[in-house]
Backbone and ligand atoms as CSV (ligand in chain L), in Angstrom:
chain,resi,resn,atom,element,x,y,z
A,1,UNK,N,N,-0.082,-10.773,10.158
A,1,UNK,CA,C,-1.253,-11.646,10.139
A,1,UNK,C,C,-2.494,-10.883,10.630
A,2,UNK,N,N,-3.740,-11.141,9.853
A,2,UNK,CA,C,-4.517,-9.985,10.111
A,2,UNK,C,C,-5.192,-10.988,11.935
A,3,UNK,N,N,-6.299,-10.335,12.308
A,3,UNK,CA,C,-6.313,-10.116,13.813
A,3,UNK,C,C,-7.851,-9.755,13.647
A,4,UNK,N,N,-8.334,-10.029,14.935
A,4,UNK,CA,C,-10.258,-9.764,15.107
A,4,UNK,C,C,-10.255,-8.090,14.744
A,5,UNK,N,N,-9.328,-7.459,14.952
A,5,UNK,CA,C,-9.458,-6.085,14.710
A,5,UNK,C,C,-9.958,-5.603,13.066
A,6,UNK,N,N,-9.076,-6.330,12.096
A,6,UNK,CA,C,-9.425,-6.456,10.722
A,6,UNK,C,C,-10.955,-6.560,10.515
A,7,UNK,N,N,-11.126,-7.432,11.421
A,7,UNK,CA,C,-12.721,-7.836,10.953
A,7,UNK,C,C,-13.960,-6.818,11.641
A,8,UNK,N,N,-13.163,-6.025,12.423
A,8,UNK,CA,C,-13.905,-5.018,13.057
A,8,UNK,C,C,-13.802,-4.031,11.876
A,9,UNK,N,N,-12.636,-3.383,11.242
A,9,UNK,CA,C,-12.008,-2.237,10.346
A,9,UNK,C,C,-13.407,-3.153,9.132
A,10,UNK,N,N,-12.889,-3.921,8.496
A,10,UNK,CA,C,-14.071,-4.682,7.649
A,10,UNK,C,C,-15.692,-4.830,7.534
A,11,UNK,N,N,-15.644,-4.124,8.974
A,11,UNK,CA,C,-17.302,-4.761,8.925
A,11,UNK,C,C,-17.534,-6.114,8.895
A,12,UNK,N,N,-16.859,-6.910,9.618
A,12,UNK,CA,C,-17.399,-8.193,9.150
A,12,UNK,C,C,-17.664,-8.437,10.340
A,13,UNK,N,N,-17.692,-8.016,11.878
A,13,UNK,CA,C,-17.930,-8.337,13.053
A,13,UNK,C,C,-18.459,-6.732,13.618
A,14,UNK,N,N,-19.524,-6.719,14.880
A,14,UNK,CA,C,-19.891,-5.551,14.998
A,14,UNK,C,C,-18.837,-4.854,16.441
A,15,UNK,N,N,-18.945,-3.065,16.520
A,15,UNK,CA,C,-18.407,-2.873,17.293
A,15,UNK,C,C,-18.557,-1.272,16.830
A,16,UNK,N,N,-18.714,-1.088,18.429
A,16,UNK,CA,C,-19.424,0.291,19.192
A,16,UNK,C,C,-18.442,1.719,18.815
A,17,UNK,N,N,-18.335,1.831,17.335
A,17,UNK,CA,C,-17.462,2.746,16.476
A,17,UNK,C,C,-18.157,4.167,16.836
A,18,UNK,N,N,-17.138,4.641,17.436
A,18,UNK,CA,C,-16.762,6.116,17.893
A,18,UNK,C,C,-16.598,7.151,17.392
A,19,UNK,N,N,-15.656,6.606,16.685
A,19,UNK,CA,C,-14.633,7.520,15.665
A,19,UNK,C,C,-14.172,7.240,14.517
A,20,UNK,N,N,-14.138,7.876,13.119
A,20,UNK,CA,C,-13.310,7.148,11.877
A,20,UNK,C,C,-12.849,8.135,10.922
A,21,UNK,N,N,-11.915,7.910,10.786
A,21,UNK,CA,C,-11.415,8.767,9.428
A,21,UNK,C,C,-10.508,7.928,8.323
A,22,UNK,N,N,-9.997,8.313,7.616
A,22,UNK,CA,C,-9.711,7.176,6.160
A,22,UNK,C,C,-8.508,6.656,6.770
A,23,UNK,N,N,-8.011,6.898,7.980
A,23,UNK,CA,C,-6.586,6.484,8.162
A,23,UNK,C,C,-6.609,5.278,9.705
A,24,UNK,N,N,-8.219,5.720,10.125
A,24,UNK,CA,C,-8.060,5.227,11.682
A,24,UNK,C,C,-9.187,5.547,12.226
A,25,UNK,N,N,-9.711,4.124,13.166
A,25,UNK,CA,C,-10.798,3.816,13.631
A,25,UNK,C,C,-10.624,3.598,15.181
A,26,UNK,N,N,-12.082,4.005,15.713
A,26,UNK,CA,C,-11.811,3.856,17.368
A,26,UNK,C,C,-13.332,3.185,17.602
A,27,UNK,N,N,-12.891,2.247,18.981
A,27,UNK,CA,C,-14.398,1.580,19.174
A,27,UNK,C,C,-14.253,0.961,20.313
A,28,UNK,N,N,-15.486,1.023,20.568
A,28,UNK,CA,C,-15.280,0.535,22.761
A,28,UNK,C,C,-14.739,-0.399,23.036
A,29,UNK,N,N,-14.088,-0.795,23.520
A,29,UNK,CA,C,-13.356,-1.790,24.311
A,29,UNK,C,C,-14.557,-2.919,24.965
A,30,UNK,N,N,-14.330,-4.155,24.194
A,30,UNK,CA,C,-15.367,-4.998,24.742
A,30,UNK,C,C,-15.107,-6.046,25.919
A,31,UNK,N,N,-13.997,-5.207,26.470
A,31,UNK,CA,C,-14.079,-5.721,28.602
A,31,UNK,C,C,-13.592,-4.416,29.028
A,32,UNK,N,N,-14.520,-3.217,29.112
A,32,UNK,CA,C,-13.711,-2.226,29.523
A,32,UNK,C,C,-12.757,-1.984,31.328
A,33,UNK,N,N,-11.989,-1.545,31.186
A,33,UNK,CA,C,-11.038,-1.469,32.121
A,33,UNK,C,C,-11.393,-0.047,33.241
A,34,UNK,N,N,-11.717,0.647,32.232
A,34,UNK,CA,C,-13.009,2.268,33.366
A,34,UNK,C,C,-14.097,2.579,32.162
A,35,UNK,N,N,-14.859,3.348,32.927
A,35,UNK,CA,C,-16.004,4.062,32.165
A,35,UNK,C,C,-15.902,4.426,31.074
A,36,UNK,N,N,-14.602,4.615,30.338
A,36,UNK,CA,C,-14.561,5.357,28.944
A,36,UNK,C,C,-13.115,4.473,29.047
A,37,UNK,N,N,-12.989,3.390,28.431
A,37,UNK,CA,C,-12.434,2.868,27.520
A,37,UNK,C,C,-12.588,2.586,25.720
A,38,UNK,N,N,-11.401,3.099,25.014
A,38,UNK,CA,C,-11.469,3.327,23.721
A,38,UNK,C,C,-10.268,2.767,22.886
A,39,UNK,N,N,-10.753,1.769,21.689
A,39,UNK,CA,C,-9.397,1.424,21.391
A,39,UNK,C,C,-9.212,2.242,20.311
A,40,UNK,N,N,-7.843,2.685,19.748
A,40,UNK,CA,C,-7.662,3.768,18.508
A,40,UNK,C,C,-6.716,2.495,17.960
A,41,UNK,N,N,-7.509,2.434,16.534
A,41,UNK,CA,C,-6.245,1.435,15.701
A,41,UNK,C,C,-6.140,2.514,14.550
A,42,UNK,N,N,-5.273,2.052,13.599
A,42,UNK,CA,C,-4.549,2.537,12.045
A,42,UNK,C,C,-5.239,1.416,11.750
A,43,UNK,N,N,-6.133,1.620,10.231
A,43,UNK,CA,C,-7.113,0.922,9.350
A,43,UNK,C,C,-5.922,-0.354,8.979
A,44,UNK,N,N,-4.549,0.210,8.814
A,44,UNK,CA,C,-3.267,-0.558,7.871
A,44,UNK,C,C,-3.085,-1.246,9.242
A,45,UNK,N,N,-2.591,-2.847,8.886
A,45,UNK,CA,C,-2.229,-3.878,9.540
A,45,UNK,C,C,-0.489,-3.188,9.909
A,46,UNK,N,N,-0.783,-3.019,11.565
A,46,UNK,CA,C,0.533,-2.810,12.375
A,46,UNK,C,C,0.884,-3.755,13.021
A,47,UNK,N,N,1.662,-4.428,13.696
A,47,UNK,CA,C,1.789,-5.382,14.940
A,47,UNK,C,C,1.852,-4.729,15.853
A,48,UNK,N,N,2.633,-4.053,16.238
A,48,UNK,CA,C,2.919,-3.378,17.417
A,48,UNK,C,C,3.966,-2.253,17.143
A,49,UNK,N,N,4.180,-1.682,18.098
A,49,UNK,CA,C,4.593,-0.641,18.299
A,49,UNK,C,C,6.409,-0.838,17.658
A,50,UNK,N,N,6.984,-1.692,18.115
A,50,UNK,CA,C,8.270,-1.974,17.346
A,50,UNK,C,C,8.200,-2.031,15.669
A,51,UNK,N,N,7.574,-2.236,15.418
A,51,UNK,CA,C,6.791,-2.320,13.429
A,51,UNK,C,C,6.743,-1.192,12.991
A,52,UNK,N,N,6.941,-0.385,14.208
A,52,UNK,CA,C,6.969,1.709,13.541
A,52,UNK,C,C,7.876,1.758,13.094
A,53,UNK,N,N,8.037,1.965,11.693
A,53,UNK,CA,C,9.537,1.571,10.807
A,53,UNK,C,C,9.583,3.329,10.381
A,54,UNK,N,N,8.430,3.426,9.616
A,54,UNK,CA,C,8.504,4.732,8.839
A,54,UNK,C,C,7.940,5.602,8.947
A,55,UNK,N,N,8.291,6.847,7.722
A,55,UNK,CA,C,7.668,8.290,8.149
A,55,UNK,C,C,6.173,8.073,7.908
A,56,UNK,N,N,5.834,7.616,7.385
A,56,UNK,CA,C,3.915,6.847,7.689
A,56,UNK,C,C,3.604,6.254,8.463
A,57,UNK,N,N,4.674,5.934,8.948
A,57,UNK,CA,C,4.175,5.120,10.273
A,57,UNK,C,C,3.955,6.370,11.285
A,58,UNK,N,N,5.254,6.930,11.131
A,58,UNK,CA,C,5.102,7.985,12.332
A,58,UNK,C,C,3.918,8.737,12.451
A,59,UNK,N,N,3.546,9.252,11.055
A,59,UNK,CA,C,2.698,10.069,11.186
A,59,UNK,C,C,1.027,9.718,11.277
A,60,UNK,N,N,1.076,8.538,10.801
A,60,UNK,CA,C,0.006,7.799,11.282
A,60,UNK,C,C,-0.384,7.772,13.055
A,61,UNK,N,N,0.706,7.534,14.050
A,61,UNK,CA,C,0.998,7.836,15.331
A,61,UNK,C,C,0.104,8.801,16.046
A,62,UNK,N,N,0.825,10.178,14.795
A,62,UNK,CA,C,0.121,11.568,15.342
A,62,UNK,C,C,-1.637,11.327,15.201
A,63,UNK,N,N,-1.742,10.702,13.801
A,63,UNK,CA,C,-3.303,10.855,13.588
A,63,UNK,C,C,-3.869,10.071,14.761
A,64,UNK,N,N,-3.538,9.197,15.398
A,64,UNK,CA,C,-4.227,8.475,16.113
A,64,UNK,C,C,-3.967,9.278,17.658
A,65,UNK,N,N,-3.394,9.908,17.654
A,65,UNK,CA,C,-2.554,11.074,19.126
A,65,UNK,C,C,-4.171,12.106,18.646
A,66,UNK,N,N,-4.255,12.306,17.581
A,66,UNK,CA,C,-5.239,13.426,17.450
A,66,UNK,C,C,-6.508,13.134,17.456
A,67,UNK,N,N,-6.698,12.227,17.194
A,67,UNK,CA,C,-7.958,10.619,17.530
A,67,UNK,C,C,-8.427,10.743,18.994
A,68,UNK,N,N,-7.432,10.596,19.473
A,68,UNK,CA,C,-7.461,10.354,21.082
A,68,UNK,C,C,-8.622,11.717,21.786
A,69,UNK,N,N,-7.333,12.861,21.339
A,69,UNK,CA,C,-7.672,14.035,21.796
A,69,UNK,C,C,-9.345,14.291,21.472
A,70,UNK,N,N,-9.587,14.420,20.417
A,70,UNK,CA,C,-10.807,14.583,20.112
A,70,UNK,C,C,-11.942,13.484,20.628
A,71,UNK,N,N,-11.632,12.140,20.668
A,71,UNK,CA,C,-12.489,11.380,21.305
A,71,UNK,C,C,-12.888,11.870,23.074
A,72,UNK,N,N,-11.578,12.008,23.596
A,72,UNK,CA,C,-11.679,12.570,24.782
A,72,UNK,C,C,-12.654,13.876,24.833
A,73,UNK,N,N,-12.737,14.613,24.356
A,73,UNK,CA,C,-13.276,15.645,23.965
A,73,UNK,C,C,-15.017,15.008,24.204
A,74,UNK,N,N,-15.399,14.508,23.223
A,74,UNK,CA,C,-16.533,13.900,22.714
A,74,UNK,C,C,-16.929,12.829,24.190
A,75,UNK,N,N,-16.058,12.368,24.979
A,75,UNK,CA,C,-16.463,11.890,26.054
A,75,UNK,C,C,-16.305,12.411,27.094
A,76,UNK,N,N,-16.099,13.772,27.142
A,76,UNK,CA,C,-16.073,14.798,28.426
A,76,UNK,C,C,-14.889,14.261,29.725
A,77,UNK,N,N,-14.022,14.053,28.860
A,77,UNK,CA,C,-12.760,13.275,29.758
A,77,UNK,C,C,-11.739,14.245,29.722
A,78,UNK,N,N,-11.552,15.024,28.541
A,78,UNK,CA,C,-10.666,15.889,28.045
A,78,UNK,C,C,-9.822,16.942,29.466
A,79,UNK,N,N,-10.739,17.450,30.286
A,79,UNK,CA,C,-10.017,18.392,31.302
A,79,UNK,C,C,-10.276,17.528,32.786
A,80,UNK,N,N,-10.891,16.105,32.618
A,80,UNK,CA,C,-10.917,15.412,34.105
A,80,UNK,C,C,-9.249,15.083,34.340
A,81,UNK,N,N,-9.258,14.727,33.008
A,81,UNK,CA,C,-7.518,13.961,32.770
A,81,UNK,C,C,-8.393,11.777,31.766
A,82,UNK,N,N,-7.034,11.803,31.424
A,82,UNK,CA,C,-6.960,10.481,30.670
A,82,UNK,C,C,-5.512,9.998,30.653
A,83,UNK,N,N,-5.831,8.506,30.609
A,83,UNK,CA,C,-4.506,7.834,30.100
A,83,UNK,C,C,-4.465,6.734,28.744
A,84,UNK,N,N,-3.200,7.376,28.145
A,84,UNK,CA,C,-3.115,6.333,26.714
A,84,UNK,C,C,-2.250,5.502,27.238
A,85,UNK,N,N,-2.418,4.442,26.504
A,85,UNK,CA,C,-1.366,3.211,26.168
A,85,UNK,C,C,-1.290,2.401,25.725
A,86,UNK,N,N,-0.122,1.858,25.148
A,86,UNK,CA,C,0.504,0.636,23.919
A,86,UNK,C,C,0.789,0.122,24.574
A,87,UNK,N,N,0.269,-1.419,24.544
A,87,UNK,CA,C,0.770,-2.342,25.030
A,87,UNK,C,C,1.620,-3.267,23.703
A,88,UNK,N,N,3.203,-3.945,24.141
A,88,UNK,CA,C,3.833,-3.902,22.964
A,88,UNK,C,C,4.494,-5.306,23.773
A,89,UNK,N,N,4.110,-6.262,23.146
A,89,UNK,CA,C,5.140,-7.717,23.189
A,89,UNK,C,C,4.314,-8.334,24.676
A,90,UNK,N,N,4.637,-9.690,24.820
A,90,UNK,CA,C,3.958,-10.460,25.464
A,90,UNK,C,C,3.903,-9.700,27.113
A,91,UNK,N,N,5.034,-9.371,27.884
A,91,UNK,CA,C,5.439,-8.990,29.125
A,91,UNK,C,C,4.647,-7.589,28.933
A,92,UNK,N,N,4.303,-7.049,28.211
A,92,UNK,CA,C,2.836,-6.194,28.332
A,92,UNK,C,C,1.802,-6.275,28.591
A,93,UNK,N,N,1.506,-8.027,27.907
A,93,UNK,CA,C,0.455,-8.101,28.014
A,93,UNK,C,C,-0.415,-8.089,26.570
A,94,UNK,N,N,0.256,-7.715,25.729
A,94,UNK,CA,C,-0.383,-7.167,24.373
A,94,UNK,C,C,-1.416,-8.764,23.728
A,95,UNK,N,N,-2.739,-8.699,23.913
A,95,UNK,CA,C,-3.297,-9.342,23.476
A,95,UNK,C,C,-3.698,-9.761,21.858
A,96,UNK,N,N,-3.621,-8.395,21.644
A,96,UNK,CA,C,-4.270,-8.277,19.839
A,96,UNK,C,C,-3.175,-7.709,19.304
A,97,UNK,N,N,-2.583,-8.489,18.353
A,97,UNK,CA,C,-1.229,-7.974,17.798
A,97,UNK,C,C,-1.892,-7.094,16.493
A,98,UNK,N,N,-2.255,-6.069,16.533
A,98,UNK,CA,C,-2.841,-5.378,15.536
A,98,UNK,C,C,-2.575,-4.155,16.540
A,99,UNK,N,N,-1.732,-2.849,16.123
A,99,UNK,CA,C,-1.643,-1.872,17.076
A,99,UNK,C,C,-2.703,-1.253,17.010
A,100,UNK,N,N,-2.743,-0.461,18.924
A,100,UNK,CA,C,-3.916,-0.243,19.236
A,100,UNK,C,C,-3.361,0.912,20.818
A,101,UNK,N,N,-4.252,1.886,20.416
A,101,UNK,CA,C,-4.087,2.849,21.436
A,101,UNK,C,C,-5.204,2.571,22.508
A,102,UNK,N,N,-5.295,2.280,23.516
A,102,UNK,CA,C,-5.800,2.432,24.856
A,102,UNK,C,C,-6.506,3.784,25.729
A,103,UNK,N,N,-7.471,4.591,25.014
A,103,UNK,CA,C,-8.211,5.656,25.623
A,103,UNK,C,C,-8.693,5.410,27.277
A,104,UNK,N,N,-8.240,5.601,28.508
A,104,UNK,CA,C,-8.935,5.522,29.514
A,104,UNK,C,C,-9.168,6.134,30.517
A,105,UNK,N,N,-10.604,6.788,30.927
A,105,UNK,CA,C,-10.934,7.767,31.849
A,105,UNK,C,C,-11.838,7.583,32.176
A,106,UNK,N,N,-12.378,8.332,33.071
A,106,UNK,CA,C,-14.027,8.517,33.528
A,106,UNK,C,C,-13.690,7.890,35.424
A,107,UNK,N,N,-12.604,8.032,35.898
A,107,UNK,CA,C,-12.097,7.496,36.626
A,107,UNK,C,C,-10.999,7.533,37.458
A,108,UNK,N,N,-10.666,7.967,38.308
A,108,UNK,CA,C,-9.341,7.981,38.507
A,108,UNK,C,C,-8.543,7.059,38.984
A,109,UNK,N,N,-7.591,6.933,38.086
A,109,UNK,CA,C,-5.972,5.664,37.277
A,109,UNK,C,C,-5.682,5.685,38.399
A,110,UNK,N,N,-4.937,4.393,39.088
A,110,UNK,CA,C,-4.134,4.572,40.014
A,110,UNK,C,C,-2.810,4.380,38.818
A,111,UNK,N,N,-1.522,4.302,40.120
A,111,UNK,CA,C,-0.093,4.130,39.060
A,111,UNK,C,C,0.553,3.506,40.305
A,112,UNK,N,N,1.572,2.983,40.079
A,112,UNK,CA,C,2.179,2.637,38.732
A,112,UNK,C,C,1.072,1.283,38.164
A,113,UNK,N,N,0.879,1.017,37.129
A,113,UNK,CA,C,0.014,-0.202,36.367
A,113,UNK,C,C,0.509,-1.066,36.716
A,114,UNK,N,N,-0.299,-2.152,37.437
A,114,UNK,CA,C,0.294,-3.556,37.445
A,114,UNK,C,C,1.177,-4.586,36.076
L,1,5GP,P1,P,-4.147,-5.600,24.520
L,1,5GP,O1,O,-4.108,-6.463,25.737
L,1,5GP,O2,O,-3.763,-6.364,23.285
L,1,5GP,O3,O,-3.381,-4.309,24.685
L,1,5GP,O4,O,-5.644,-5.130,24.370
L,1,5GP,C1,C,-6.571,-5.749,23.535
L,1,5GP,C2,C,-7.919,-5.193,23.913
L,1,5GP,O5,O,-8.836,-5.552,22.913
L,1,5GP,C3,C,-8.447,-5.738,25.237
L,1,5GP,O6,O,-8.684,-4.674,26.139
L,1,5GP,C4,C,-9.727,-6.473,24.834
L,1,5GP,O7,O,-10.764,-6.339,25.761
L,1,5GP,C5,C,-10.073,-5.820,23.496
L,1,5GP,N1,N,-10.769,-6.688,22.575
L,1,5GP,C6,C,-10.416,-7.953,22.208
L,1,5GP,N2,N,-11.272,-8.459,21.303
L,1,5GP,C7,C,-12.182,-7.474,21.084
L,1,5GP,C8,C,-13.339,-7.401,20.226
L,1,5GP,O8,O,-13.685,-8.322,19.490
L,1,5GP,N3,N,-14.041,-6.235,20.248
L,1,5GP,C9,C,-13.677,-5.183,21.045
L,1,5GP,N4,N,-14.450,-4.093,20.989
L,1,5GP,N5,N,-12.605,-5.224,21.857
L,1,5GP,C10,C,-11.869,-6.357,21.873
């Protein structure tokens, strides 16, 4: 079921786009969590992280792993340090069932995540 994210990938709602290539889009996080929050989606409707069925899926994964890297880069986070993450099924927390990578730095993470 498509998700507010679609309508971000669409253009049909606005949002603070970072990054894009034909496979995958990144754009600020509109309640950010630190200074450089970034969400990385796949353009193709995912649910979550359990929905990674195939070798396109997988490799879609990497493109968005390489997304990351380079965004970090572009936000001078790259050698402070950063943390990714999928949030996957309700006890995550996963709000937007449209998968979505979690860019966050500018800050230092405590751990373990609540
Ligand atoms: P989740 O909890 O599903 O892992 O994360 C969803 C994230 O999407 C949240 O951090 C939330 O702030 C962000 N978000 C939800 N709706 C929008 C929106 O319309 N625009 C943007 N830029 N971020 C959104």
């Amino acid at each position: 079921m498509s998700t507010i994210f679609s309508k971000i990938i669409n253009r049909e709602i606005p949002a603070d786009i970072v990054y894009e290539t034909e496979n995958v889009l990144a754009f600020r996080d509109i309640n950010p969590q630190a200074p450089v929050h970034i969400l990385i989606i796949p353009k193709i409707e995912i649910s979550k992280v359990t929905d990674i069925k195939t070798p396109e899926h997988s490799h879609l994964m990497g493109e968005m792993i390489e997304a990351a890297n380079k965004i970090a880069k572009q936000e001078n986070i790259s050698e402070t340090g950063f943390r990714l993450v999928f949030n996957c099924g309700d006890d995550s927390g996963q709000d937007v069932y449209h998968l979505h990578l979690h860019l966050l730095g500018g800050r230092k993470l405590s751990w373990p995540p609540g």
